[in-house]
N, C-alpha and C positions, 0 to 999 in steps of 0.2 A: 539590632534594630529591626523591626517588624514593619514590613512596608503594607499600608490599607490598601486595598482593591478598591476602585471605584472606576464606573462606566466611562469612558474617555470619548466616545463618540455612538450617543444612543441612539442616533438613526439610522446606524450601520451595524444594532447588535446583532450578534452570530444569535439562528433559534436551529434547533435540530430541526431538517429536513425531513419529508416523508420516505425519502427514497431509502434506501438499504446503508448507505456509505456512513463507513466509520473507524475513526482511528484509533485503535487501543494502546492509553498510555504505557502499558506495559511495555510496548516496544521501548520506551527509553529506561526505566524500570528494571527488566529482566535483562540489560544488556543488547539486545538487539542490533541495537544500530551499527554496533564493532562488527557484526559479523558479515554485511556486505557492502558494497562499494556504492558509489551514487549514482551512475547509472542504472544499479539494479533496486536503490532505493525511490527513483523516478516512475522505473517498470511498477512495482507495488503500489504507487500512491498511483498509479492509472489503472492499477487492475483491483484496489481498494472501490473507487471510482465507481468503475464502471459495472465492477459486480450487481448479482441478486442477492437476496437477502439468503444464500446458502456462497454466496464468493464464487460464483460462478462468473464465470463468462470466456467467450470464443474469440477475440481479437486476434487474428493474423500477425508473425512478423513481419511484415510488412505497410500492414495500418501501425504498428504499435512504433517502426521506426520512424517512420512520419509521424508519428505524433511528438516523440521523442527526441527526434534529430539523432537516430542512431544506427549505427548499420546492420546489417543481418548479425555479424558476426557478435557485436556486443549487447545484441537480442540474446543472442545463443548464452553468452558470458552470464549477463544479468539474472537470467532467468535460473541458471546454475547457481548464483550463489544464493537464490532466493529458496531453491527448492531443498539446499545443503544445511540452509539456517533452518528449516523448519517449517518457512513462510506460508506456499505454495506448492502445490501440489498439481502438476502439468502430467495429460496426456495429448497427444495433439489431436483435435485443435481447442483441447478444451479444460483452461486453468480452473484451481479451485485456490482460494484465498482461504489459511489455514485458522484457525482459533489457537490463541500462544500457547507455550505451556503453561496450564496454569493458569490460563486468563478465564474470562466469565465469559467469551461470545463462541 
């Protein structure tokens, strides 16, 4: 059974933003999501976020636990398994959000 799409609530439709931010399906596609934990899937969707349009960006662990609710320690964690998948690419203080394998961004 083939379910039709149709608009559910048009005055709330989602339009691409001007800003940089974006999510590549392939994350669920290529597997991805197996490879880290939800804390570190949290970290990425605020460093997705917060990037330029090269996945840039400098956020402290310490803003990032506060924004998070998480402590240094599973800053440290997260950020390891994001940089093991492939995700991001950290030197401090300055993350880069990676292009998947394989994907178009």
């Amino acid at each position: 059974m083939k379910i039709e799409k149709r608009i559910l609530n048009p005055e709330r439709l989602r339009r691409c933003p001007a800003q940089f931010s974006f999510i590549e399906h392939d994350l669920v596609r290529g597997g991805y999501l197996r490879r880290a934990e939800l804390a570190a899937w949290a970290l990425y969707l605020v460093l997705i976020t917060v990037g330029d349009e090269h996945g840039l960006s400098y956020y402290s662990d310490k803003s990032l636990g506060r924004l998070l609710s998480l402590q240094p320690a599973q800053i440290v964690m997260a950020r390891g398994q994001l940089v093991a998948a492939g995700l991001i690419a950290y030197e401090e203080p300055l993350y880069q959000v990676l292009s998947l394998e394989g994907g178009r961004s």
